[in-house]
N, C-alpha and C positions, 0 to 999 in steps of 0.2 A: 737246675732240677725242674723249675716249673714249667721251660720250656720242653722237655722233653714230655713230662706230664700231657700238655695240653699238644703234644704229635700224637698220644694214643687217647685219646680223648677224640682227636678228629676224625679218626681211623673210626671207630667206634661208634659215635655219629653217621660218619657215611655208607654203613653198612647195612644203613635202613632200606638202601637204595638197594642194594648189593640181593636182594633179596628176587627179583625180579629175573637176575639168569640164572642158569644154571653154576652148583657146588662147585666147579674145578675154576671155572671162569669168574664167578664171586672172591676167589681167593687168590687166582691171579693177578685179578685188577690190584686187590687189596695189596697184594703185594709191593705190587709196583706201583702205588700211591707213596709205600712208607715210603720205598726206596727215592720218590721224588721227594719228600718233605724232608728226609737224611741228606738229600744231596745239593739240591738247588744253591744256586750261587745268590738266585733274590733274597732266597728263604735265608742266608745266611748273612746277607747285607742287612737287612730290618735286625736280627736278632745284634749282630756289631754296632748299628743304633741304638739299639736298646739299653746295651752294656756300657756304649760311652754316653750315654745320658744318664746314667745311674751311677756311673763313677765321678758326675758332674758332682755329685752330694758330698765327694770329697774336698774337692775343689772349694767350695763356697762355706764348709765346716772351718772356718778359720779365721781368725782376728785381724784387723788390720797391719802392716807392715809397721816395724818398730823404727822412730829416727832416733840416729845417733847422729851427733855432731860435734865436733873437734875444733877449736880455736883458739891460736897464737897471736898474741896481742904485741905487733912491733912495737908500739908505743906505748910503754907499761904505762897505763894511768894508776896516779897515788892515791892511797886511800889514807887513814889514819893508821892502820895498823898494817899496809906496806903498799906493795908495789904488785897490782897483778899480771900474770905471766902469762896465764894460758887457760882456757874457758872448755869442757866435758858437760857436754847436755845429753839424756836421755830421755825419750818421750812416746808415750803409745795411747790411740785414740778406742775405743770402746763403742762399740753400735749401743744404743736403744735395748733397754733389755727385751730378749725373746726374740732379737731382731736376726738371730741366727738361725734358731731355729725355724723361722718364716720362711729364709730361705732355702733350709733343707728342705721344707714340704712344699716352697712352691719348683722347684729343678725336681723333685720326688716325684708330681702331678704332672710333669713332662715326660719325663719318664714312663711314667703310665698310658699317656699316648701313645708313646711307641710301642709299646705292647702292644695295643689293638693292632698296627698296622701288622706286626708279626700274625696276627690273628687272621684278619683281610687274607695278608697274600698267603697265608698255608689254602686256606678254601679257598679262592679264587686260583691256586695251583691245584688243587684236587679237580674244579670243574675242570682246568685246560686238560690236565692229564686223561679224566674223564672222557672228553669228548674226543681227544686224540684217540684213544682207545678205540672208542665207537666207529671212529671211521675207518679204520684198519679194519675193523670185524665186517663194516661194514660192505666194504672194498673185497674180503677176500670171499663176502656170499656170495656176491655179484659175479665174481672170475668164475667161484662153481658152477653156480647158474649159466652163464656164456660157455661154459666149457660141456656144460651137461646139452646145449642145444647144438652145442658144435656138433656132438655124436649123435644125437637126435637126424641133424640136416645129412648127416654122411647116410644113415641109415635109410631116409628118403630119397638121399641122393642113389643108392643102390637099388630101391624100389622103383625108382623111373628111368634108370638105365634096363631095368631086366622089361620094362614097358615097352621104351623106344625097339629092343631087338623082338618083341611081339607088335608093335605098333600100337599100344594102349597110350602110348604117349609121343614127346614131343624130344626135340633134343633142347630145345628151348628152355622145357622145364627144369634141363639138366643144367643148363646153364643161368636158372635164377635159382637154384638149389646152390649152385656153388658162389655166386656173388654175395647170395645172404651168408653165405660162409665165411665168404672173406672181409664182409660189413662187420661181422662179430670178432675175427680175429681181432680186426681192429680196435674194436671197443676194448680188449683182454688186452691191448698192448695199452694200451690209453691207461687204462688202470692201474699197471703196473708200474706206469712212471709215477701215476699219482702215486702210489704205493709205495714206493723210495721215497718220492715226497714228505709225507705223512709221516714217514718213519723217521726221516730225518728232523721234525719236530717233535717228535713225541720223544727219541731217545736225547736231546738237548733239553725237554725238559726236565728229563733225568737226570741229567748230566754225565751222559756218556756216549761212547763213541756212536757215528749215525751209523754206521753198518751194523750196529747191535741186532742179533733177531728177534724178533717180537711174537710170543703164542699167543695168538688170539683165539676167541671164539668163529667154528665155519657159521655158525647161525646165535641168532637171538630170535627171544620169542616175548611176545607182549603177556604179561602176568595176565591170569582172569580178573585179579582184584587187584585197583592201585594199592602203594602204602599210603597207612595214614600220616597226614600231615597237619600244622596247625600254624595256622597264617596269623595265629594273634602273634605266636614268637616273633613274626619279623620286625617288633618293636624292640628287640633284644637283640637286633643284629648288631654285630661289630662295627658293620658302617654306622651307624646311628651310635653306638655304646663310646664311639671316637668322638662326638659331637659333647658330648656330657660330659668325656673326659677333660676337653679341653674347656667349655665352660668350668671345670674345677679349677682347672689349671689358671684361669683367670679368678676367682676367688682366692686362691692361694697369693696371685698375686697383687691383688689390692692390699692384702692384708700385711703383707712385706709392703707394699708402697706405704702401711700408714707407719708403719714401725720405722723406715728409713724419714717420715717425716717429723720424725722424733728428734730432740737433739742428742747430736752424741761427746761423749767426754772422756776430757784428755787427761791425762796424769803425767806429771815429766818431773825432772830432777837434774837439778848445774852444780855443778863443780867448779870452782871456780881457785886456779893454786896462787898463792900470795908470797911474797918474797920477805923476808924478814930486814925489819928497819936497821940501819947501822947505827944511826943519829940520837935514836932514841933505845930506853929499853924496858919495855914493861911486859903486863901478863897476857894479853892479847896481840902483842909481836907475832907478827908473820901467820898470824892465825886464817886456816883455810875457809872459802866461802863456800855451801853447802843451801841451797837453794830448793826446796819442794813447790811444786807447780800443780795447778791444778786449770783447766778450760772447759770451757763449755760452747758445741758450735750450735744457731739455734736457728734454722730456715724461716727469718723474720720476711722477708721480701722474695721468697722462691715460689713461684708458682706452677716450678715444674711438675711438683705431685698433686695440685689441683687439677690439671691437665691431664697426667697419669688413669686419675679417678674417673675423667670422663670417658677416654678411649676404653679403659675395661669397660667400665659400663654399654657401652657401644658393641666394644667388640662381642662381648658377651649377649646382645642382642643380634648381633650377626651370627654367633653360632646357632640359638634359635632356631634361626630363617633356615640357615644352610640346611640343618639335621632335617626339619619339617620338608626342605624340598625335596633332601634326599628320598624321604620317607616316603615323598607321592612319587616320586621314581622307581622306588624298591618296589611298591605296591602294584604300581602298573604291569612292572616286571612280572612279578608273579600272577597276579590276572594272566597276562598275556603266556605266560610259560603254561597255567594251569589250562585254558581255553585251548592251545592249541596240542597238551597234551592228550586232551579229549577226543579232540579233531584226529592225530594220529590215530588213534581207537577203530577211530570210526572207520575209516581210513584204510586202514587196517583189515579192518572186517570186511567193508567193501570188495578190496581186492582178491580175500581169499574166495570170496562167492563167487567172483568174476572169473577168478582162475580155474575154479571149479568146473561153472560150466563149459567155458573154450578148452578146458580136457574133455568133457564130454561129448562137445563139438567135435573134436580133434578124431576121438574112436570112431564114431559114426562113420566120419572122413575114413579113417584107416579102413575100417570092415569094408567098405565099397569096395577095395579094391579085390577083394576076394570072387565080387563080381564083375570084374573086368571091368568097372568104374571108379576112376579119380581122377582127382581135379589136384594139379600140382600146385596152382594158384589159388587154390583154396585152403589149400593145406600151411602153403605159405605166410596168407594171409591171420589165418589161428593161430601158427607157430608165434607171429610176432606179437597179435595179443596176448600169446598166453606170456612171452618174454617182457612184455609192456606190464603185465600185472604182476609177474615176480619182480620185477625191478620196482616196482610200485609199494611193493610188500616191504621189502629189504628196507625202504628210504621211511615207508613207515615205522617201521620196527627202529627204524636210527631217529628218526623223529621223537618218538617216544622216550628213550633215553635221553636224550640230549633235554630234554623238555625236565625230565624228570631228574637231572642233574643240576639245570640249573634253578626249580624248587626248592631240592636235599640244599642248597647253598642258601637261597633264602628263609629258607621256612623250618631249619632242624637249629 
């Protein structure tokens, strides 16, 4: 139940992001995040950890193994009241009081690591799935855009055919009108493979078939306003909360180490059957031997759990260090995610001013011709900046997400 709980909790979570496209495409994505965290084969390996480390609490709830032992005496040795025959020992050792329960809580605080790990890979499968998304969205602006200048060059290309049969122009031009055409084709076929590509990872990390088809978004658009976010949480991240966890886990287990340094005590009981004298005959004839036992084992000379005490102590210094490095690692991450999600902005904005005016560039161009003046090489020339700055756009606008994706992991 709790895992199911903390699938719509992450949903929930990343929906801070989700704010940024548009309503059909926010709920798409969303969708197909659950459908990864329902499906995954990772996601369901960590949670199968989880469950045999927590049925490990059964395992170790239990006393030690009972001896029994059995003995026939070829050699009856005599006693005064007979002859014994055959020897019944029963005998069972007892831990340290509490010594059981030490161990449920410290397999219990293993357990509890595994959780976190469940935690990691759900969000670190929302980023992959995330950014698989993005680039399909991103892939299929690009084919529009290619596809929208394909018709663009055909409609110039009919513009300096009707030139050449007036002589305003060149056959030349007709033939670098149609080379940039077939330059673009190109790049539309390029794409499409990556596009199969891309799909074939993003429906695997669903877990399902790669020819599955994908809707995506034809466009994204960069929010006016980022969401807010708060860089103190990434001391609360999972990856770090696994550091803590398992410094418990090492508390838990010194504490079983002191308890197993305890002596533990035995209870036993012999039987022992006697054979009745012929020789003689009295009131203790052949009377049974009936033995209560009692031991004590006591770690005089072991120094294994003084040793024990020093690698926790250590280890538990080395978690520490790890968490702390992690922690200048997360940090960086996020710096670096938040900086260049800026830069995409900027970026961003850059290119629409540029594209703006090589359309305006572009009219100018066009109206000439109405005076029996153009220049096909020049037309050219704009056509590819202006295709330079929507491809420019696109890669911004995936920038942005992708930046903003991997944030929503660090910092919610």
């Amino acid at each position: 139940m709790k895992l199911i709980k903390f699938d719509i909790k992450i949903i929930v979570i990343f929906s801070f992001s989700l704010f940024t496209i548009n309503f059909l495409g926010a709920q798409e994505l969303q969708s197909l995040i659950s459908e990864s965290l329902l499906n995954s084969p990772k996601i369901k390996k960590f949670e199968l950890q989880y469950r045999i480390a927590s049925e490990k609490v059964n395992e170790v709830n239990t006393l030690p193994n009972t001896d029994f032992g059995v003995g026939y005496f070829v050699s009856e040795p005599e006693t005064r009241t007979g002859a014994q025959r055959f020897k019944v020992s029963i005998k069972q050792r007892l831990p340290w009081f509490g010594s059981i329960t030490a161990r449920e809580n410290y397999i219990n605080s293993l357990a509890f690591t595994k959780y976190e790990d469940i935690t990691i890979a759900k969000r670190k499968l929302i980023v992959s799935v995330s950014k698989s998304y993005y680039k399909l969205a991103t892939n299929t602006a690009k084919k529009a855009i290619l596809n929208n200048n394909i018709k663009l060059l055909k409609t110039y290309e009919t513009l300096a055919l009707k030139s050449v049969e007036v002589g305003k122009a060149s056959v030349v031009d007709v033939l670098l009108l149609q080379i940039r055409t077939n330059e673009i084709q190109q790049l539309i076929r390029f794409l499409e493979q990556q596009y199969i590509s891309e799909q074939t990872n993003f429906n695997k990390l669903l877990n399902r078939d790669k020819d599955t088809a994908i809707n995506t978004l034809n466009a994204l658009d960069i929010p006016s306003v980022d969401f807010e976010m708060n860089p103190e949480k990434l001391v609360f991240h999972p990856e770090l909360l696994k550091y803590d966890k398992l410094y418990q886990s090492i508390e838990k287990s010194e504490l079983l180490n002191q308890k197993e340094n305890k002596p533990t005590i035995g209870f036993g009981l012999d039987y022992v059957n006697v054979s009745n004298r012929t020789d003689l005959n009295f009131s203790d004839n052949g009377k049974d031997i009936l033995m209560p036992m009692l031991s004590i084992s006591i770690p005089i000379f072991n120094t294994t759990y003084k040793s024990k005490t020093k690698q926790n102590e250590l280890q538990q210094q080395e978690f520490l260090v790890q968490k702390q490095d992690r922690l200048n690692a997360l940090e960086v991450l996020l710096d670096n995610a938040i900086n260049n999600r800026v830069f995409a902005r900027v970026s961003y904005e850059t290119q629409v001013k540029n594209l703006k005016q090589a359309k305006n560039a572009e009219e100018i161009l066009v109206k000439n011709y109405e005076t029996g003046m153009i220049d096909f090489k020049e037309i050219l020339d704009i056509q590819e900046l202006q295709l330079k700055f929507e491809m420019n756009t696109i890669e911004s606008v995936n920038n942005y997400f992708i930046q903003t994706t991997i944030i929503n992991y660090l910092a919610q």
